[in-house]
C-alpha positions as CSV (number, residue, x, y, z in Angstrom):
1,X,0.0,0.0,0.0
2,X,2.7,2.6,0.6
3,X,3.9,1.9,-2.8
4,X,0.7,2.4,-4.5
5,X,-0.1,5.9,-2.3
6,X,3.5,7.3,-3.6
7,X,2.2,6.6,-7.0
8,X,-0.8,8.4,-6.4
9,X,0.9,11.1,-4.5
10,X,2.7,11.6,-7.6
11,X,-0.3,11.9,-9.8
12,X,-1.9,15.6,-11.5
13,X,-4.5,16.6,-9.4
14,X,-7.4,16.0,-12.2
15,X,-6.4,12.4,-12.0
16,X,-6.2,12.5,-8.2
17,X,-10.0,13.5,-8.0
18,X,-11.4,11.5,-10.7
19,X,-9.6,8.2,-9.0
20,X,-10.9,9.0,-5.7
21,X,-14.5,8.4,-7.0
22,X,-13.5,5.0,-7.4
23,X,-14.3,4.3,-3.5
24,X,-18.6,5.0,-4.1
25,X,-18.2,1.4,-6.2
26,X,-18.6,-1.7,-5.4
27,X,-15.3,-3.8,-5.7
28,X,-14.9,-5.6,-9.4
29,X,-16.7,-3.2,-10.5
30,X,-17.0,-3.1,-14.4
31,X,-16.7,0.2,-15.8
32,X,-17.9,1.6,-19.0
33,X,-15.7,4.5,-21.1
34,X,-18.8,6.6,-21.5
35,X,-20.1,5.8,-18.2
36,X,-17.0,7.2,-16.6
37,X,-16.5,10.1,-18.4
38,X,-20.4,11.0,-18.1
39,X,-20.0,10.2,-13.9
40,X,-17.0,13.1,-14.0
41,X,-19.3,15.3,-15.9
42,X,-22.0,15.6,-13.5
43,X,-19.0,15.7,-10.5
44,X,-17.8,18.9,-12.1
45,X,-14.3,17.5,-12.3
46,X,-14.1,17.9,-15.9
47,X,-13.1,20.9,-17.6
48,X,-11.4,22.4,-21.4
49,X,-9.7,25.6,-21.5
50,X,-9.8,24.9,-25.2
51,X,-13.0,25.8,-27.2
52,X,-11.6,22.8,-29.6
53,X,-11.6,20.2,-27.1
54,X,-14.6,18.8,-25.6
55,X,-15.2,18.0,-22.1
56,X,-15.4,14.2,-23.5
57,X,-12.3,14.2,-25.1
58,X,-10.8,15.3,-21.9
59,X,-12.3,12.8,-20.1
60,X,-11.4,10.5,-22.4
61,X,-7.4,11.3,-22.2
62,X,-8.0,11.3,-18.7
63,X,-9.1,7.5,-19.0
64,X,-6.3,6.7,-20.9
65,X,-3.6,8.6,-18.1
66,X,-5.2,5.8,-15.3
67,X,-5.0,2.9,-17.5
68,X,-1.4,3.8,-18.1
69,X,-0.3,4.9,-14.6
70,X,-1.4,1.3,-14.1
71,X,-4.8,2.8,-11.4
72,X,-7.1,1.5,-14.0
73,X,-7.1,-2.2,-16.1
74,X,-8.9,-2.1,-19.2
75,X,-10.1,-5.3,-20.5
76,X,-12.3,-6.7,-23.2
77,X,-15.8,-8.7,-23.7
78,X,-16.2,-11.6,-26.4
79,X,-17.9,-9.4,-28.3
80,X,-15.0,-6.9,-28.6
81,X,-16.5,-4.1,-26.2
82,X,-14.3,-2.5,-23.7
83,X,-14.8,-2.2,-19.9
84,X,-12.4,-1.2,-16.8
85,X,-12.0,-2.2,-13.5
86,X,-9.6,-1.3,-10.6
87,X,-7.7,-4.0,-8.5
88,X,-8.6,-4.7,-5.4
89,X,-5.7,-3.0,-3.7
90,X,-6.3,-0.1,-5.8
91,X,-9.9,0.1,-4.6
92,X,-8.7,0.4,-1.4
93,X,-6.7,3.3,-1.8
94,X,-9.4,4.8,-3.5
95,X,-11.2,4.2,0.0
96,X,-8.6,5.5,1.8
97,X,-7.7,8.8,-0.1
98,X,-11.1,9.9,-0.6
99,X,-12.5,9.0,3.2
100,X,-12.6,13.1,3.9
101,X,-15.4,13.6,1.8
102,X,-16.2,9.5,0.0
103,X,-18.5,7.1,2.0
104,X,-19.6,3.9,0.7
105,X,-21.6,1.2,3.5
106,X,-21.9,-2.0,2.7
107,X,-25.4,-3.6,4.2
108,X,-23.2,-5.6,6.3
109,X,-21.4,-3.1,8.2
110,X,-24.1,-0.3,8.7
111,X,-23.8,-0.5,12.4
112,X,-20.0,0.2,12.9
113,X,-19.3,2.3,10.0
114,X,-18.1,5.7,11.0
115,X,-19.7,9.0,9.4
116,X,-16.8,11.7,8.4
117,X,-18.1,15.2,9.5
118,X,-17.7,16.3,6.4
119,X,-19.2,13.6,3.8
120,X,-20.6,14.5,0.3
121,X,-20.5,11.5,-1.8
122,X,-22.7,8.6,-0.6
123,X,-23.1,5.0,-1.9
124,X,-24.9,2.3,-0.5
125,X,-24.4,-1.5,-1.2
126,X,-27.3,-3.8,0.0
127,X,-26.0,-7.9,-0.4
128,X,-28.0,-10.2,-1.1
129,X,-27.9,-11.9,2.8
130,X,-29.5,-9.0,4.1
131,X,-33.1,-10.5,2.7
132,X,-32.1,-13.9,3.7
133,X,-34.0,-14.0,6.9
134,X,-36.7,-11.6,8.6
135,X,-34.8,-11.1,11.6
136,X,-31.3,-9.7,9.2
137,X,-33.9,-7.8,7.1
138,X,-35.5,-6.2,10.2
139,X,-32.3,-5.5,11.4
140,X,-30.6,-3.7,8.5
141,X,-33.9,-1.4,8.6
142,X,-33.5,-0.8,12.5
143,X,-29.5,0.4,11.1
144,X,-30.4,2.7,8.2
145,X,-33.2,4.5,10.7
146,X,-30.3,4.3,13.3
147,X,-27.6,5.8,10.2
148,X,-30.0,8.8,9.1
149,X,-30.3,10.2,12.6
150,X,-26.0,10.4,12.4
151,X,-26.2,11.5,8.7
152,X,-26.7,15.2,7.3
153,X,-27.8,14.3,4.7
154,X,-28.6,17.6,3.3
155,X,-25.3,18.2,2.9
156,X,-25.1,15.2,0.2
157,X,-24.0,15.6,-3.5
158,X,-23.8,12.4,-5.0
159,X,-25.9,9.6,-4.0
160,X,-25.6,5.9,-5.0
161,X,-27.7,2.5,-4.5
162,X,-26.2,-0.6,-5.5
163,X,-27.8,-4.3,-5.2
164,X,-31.0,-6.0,-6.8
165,X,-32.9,-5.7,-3.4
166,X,-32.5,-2.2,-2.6
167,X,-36.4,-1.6,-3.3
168,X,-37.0,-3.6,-0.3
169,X,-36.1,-0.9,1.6
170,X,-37.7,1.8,-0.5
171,X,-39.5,3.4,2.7
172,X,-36.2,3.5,4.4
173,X,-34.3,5.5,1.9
174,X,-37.4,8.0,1.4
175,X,-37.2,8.7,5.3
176,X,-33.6,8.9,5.0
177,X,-33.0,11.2,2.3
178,X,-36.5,13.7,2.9
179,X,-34.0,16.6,3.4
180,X,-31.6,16.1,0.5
181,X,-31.9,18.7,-2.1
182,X,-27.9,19.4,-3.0
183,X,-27.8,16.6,-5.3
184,X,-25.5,16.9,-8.4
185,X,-24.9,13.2,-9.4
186,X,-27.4,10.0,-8.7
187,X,-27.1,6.5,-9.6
188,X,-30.0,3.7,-9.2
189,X,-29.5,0.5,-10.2
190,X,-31.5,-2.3,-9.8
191,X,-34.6,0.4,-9.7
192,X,-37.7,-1.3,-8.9
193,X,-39.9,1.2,-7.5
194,X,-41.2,5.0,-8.8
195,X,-38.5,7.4,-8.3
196,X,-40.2,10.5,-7.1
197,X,-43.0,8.7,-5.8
198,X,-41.7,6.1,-3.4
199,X,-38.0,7.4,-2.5
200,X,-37.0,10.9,-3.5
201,X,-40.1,12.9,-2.7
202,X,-38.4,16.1,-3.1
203,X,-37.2,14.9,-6.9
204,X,-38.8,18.0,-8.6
205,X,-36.6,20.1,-6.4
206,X,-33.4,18.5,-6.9
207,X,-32.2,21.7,-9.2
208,X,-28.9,21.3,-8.9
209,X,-28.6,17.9,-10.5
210,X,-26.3,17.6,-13.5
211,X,-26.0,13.4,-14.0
212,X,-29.0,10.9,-13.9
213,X,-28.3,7.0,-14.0
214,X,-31.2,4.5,-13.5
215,X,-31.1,0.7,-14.1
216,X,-34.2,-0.6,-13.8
217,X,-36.1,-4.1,-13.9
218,X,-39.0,-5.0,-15.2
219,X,-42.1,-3.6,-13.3
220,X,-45.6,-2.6,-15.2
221,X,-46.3,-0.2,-12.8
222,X,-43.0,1.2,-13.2
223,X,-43.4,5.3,-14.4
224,X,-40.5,7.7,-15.1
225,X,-40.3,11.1,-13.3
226,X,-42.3,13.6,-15.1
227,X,-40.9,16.6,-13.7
228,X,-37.4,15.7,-15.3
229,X,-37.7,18.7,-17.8
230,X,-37.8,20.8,-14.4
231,X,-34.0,19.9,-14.0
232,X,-32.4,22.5,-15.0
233,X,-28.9,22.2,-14.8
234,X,-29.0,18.2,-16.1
235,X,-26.4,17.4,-18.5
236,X,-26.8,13.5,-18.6
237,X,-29.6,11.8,-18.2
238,X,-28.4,7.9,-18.4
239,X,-31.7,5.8,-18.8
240,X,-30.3,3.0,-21.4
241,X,-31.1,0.5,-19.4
242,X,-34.3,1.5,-17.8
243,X,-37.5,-0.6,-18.4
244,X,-40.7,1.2,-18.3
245,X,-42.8,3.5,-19.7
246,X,-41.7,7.3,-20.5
247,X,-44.5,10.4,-20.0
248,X,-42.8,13.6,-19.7
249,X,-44.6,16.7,-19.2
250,X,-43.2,19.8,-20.6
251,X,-40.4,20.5,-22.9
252,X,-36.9,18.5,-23.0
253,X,-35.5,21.8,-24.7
254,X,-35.7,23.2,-21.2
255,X,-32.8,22.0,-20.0
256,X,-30.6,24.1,-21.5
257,X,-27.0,22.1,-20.3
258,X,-28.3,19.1,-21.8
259,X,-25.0,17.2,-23.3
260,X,-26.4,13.7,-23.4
261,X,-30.4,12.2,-23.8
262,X,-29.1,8.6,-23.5
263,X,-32.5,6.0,-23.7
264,X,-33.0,2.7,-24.6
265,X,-32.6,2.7,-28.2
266,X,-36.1,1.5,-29.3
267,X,-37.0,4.7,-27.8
268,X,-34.8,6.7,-29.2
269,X,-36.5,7.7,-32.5
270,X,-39.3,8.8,-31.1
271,X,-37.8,11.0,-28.4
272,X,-35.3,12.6,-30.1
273,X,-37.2,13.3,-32.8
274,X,-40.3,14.7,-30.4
275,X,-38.0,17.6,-29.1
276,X,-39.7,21.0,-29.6
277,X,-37.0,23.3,-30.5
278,X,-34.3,21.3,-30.0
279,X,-32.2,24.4,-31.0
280,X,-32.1,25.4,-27.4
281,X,-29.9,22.3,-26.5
282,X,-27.0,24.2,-27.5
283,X,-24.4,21.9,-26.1
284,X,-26.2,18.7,-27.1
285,X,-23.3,16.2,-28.7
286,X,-25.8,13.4,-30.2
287,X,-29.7,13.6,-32.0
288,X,-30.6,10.2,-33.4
289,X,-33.3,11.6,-35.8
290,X,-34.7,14.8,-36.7
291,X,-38.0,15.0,-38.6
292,X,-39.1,18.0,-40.4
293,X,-42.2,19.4,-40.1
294,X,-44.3,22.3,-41.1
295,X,-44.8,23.9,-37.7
296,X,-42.6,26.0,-35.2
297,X,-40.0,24.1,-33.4
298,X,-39.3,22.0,-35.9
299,X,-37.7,23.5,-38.8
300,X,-34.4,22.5,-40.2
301,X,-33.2,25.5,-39.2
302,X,-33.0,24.1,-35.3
303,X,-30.1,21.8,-36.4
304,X,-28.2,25.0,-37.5
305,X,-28.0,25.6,-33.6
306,X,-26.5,22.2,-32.7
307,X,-22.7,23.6,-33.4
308,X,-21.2,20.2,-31.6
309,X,-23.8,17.8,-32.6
310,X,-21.7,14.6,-33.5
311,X,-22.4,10.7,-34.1
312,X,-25.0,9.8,-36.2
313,X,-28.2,11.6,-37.1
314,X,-31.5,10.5,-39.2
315,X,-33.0,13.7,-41.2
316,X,-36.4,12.5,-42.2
317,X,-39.2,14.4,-44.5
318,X,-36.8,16.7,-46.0
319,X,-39.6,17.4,-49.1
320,X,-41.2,19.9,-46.2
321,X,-38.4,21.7,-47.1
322,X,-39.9,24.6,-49.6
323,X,-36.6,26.5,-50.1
324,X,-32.2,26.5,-50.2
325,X,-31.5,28.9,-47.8
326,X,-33.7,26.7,-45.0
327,X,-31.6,24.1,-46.5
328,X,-28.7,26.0,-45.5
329,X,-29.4,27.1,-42.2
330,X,-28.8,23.3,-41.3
331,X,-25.3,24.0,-41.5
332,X,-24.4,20.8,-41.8
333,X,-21.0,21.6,-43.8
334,X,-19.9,22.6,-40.1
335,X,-20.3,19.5,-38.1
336,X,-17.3,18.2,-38.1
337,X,-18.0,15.4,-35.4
338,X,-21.2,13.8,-37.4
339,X,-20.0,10.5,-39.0
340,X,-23.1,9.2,-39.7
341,X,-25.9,10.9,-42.0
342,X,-29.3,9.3,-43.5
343,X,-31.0,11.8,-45.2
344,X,-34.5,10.8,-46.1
345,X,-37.8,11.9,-48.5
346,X,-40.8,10.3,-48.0
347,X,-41.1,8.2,-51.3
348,X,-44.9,7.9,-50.6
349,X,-45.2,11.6,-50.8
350,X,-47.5,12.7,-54.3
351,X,-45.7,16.0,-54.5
352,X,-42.2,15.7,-56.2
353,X,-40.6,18.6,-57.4
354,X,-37.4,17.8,-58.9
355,X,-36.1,21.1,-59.1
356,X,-36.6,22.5,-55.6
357,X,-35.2,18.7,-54.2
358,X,-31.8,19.6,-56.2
359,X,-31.7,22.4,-54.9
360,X,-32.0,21.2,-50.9
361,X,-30.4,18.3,-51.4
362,X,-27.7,20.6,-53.0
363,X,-27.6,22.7,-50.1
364,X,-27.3,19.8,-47.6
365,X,-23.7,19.0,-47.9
366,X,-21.8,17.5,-45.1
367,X,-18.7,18.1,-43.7
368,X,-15.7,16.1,-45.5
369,X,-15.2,14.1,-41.7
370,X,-18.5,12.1,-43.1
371,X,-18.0,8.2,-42.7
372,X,-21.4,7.1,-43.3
373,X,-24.2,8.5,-45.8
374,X,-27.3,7.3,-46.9
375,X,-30.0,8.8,-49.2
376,X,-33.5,7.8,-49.5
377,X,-36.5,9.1,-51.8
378,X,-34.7,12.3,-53.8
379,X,-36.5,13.3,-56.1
380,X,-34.0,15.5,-58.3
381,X,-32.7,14.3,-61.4
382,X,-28.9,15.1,-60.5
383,X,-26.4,13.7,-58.1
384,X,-25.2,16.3,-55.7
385,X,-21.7,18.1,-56.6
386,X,-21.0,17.2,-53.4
387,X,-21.1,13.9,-53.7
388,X,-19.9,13.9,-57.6
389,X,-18.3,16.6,-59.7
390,X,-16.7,18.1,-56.9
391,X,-16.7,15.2,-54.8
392,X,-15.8,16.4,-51.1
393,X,-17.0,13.7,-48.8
394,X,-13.5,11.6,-49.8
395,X,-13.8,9.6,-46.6
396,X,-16.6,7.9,-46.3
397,X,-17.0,4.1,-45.7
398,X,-20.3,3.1,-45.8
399,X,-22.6,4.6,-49.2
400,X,-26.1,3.5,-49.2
401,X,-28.5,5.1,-52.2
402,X,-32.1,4.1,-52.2
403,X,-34.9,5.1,-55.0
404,X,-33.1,7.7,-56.9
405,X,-34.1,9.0,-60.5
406,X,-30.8,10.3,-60.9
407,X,-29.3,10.9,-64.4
408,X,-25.9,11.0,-63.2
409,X,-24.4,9.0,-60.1
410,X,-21.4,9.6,-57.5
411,X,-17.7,8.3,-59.1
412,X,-18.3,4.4,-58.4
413,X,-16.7,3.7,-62.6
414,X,-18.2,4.0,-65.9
415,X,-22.1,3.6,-65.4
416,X,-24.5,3.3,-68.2
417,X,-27.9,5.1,-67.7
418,X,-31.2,5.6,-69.4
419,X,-33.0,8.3,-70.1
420,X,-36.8,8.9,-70.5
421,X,-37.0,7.7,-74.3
422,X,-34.7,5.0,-73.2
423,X,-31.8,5.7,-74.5
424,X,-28.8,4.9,-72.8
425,X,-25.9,7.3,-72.4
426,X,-22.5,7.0,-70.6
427,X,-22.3,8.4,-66.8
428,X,-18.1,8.8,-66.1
429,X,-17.5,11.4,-63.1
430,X,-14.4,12.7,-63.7
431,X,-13.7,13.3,-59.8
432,X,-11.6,12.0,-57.3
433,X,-13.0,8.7,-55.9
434,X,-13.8,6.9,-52.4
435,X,-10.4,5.1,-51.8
436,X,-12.0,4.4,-48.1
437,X,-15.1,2.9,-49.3
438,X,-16.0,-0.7,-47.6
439,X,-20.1,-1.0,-48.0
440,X,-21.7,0.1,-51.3
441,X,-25.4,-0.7,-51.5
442,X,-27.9,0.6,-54.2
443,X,-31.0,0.3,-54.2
444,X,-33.9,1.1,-56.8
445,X,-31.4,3.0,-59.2
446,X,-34.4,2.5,-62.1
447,X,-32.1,4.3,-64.7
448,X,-29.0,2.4,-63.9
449,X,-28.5,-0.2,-67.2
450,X,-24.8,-1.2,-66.6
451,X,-22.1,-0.8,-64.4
452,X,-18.4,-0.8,-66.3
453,X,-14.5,-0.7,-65.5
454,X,-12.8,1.3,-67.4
455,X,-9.4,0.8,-66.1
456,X,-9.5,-3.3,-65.8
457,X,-6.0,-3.6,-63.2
458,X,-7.1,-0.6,-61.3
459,X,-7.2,-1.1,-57.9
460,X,-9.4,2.2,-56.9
461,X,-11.7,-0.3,-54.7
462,X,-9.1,-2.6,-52.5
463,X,-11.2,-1.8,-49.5
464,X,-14.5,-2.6,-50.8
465,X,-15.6,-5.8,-48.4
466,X,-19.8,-6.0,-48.9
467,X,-22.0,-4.5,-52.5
468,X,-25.4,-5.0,-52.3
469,X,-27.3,-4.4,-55.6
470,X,-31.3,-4.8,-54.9
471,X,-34.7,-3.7,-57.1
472,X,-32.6,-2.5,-59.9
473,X,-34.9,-3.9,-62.6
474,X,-33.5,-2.4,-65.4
475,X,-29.6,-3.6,-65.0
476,X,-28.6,-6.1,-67.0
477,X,-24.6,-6.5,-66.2
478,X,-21.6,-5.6,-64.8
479,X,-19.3,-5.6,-67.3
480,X,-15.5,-4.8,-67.6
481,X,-13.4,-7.9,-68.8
482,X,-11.1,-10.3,-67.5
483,X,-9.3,-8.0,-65.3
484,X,-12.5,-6.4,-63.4
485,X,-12.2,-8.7,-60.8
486,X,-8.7,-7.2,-59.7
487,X,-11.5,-3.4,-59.5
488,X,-13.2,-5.3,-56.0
489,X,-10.1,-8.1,-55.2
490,X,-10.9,-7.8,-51.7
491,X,-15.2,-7.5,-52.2
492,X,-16.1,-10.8,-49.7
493,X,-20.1,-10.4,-49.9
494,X,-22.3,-9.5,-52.5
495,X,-25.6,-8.8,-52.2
496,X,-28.4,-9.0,-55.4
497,X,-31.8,-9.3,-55.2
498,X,-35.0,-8.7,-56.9
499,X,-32.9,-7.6,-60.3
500,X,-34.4,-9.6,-63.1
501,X,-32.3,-8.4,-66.6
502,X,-29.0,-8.8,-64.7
503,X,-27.4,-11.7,-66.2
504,X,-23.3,-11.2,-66.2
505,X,-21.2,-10.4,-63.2
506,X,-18.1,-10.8,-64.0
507,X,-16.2,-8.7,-61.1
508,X,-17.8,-11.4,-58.4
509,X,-15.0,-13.8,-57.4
510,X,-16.5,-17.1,-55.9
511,X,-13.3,-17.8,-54.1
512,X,-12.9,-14.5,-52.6
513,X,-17.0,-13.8,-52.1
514,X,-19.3,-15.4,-49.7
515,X,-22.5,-15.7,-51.8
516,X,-25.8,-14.5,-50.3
517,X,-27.8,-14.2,-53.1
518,X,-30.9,-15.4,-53.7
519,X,-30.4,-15.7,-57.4
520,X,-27.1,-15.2,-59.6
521,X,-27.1,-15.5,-63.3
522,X,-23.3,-15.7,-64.3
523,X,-20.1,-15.9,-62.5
524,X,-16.9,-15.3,-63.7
């Protein structure tokens, strides 16, 4: 131990403070990246003197600095996901060098644990044993009443319950933390009861609350605190793993320091895209989906506000879009930190006008960062510059394309198209190409006739690994001679369905390709 506490001495003081926080967990512990970086957040232990670096990032390098000072172990899952934990010894220095202001009580050790003066950080472990028996359940409650008449608990920050039967005691904790209004950070897990109904009473008037963590388990009566959007100062609300139903009353756009809406992701959709002027969220970092309507709140023009808006994001209904300058005001060009961007027209609409679609689509143009884009429903005629002439989205991996009556196509070879009278004409893009590009799919491309190589030994596609080529009717090969095959060497799936006329495909390598296909007229 002296060993590990000169180590630690040793240590900046950011890393100092977000180690100590280690002690609120229960030993072995398994730690998430996000979940960690999230917790520091809502401590206020995180902070960027440069307006180029996010908080995040920062507490991302930070959870690199413990993993390398050796206060930290990260290891992996089987399915490749990462998690941390701390050793045991390390725990308990954690324990030790946070005891001024760091309490945690196990269930088992209520009775003799002893209360610093000055305690702000609270956790609670309840073990299984303590509902082994009535007379060790009935005990443990006779502790906690015992504990919260040597507790102040208004002077609590962080509060956190640990351990599957911690509802048992629901009553308990609601007596116990009545007078608690200073919280900044909570964590619930194994949540089996109503928040602000059975334990926190005063939830509404927990103002000062900036990170919100609840794992829950299955209950049908189970409702989610209403008055959430009260919370001003919130920053992350964790629920991913809660299980229950989700009425909020008022607006999420009132909570202004909102960094992170984090739900289970078959909710996600709907609740990201049901924020009324989401525009207010000025420091929000991720919005799953976006769908444009024709009322206040929700016009494009909200997206324009989101300057650090990164990860993926779902723009749905763009033919509500009437002009190019709303088109515009998505500034889209300057979200740098978006890798992933489905832009979508409702193909069902009876409304197409080609010209005013150019133009939006046009005007939508990401920034070059983009790794993943998809485009559903256009209904202009031409291929965005963007994404052709004056091709500027150079890195992207992933290139879906789904119902497009396009006359010209993004630099993917020599392409063959038909016009109205049926005549077919060459499309060649004379533009730089996607030298990153690993998924292709297409999709509906009713003009596309034939897809060529013009260059047979070029090698402009050795990353391609998956093509998918489905409801093309009109193709009827892909053509390019003996050497097309070196074009996609290193293709491994290929995709085609529902493509009747296509009979030659001579690029598709059967030793190479992993056939999933429910019909293929020629191989090479």
């Amino acid at each position: 131990m002296p060993a590990l506490k000169l180590s630690y001495d040793y240590l900046p003081f950011d890393l100092k403070q977000c180690f100590s926080y280690f002690a609120l967990f229960p030993e072995d512990y398994e730690f998430g990246s996000e979940e960690l970086i999230h917790l520091w957040i809502g401590l206020g232990i995180l902070h960027s003197s440069d307006h180029n670096k996010r908080i995040e990032d920062i507490g991302m390098s930070y959870l690199n600095d413990l993993v390398n000072h050796g206060f930290l172990k990260k290891n992996e899952k089987d399915d490749g996901s990462s998690y941390y934990i701390v050793h045991d010894l390390l725990h308990e220095l954690a324990v030790k060098v946070s005891s001024y202001e760091c309490l945690s009580i196990r269930s088992s050790s209520v009775r003799s644990v002893k209360i610093p003066p000055y305690v702000r950080h609270l956790s609670i472990i309840i073990e299984n044993t303590v509902v082994k028996d009535r007379m060790t359940f009935e005990n443990f409650k006779k502790e906690m009443i015992a504990l919260g008449k040597r507790l102040k608990v208004e002077n609590l920050r962080t509060l956190m319950l640990f351990g599957e039967h911690h509802g048992s005691f629901v009553n308990i904790f609601g007596d116990l933390l009545r007078e608690a209004r200073a919280f900044r950070t909570i964590y619930l897990s194994g949540l089996s009861y109503n928040v602000d109904k059975d334990m926190l009473f005063n939830f509404s008037k927990l103002v000062h609350l900036r990170y919100l963590r609840i794992k829950s388990v299955w209950n049908a009566d189970l409702c989610f605190p209403t008055s959430l959007v009260r919370l001003y100062h919130l920053e992350v609300p964790d629920l991913k793993e809660w299980i229950g139903s989700f009425r909020l009353k008022g607006h999420i756009s009132n909570l202004v320091e909102l960094r992170h809406f984090l739900v289970p992701y078959y909710y996600e959709p709907s609740l990201h895209a049901g924020i009324y002027e989401v525009g207010k969220l000025e420091f929000l970092q991720e919005l799953r989906k976006f769908n444009v309507r024709n009322e206040n709140g929700f016009e494009l023009s909200q997206l324009g506000k989101l300057a650090e808006l990164g990860g993926s994001l779902q723009i749905c209904d763009l033919e509500k879009v009437q002009t190019k300058e709303e088109a515009d005001e998505s500034k889209l060009i300057h979200k740098s930190r978006l890798h992933k961007l489905e832009l979508e027209w409702n193909i069902s609409r009876t409304n197409k006008d080609p010209t005013r679609e150019k133009d939006v689509l046009e005007s939508l143009r990401p920034h070059s960062n983009l790794q993943n884009l998809c485009i559903k429903g256009h209904g202009g005629i031409n291929c965005p510059t963007w994404l052709g002439a004056n091709l500027c989205v150079k890195n992207l991996e992933y290139l879906e394309l789904h119902n497009m009556p396009w006359i010209d196509l993004p630099p993917l070879g020599d392409m063959f198209l038909v016009d109205e009278s049926g005549e077919e004409h060459l499309c060649c893009t004379q533009s730089p190409i996607f030298n990153n590009l690993k998924f292709l799919r297409l999709s509906c491309i009713q003009r596309l006739r034939k897809w060529a190589v013009s260059c047979p030994h070029s090698v402009r596609y050795q990353n391609l690994k998956r093509l998918e080529l489905t409801k093309t009717t009109n193709v009827e090969s892909s053509c390019g001679g003996n050497g097309a095959r070196y074009f996609f060497n290193h293709l491994k799936v290929l995709i085609i369905h529902d493509c009747p006329e296509l009979f030659e495909v001579p690029f598709f390598h059967p030793i190479c390709c992993q056939q999933e296909a429910p019909w293929l007229g020629f191989l090479d």
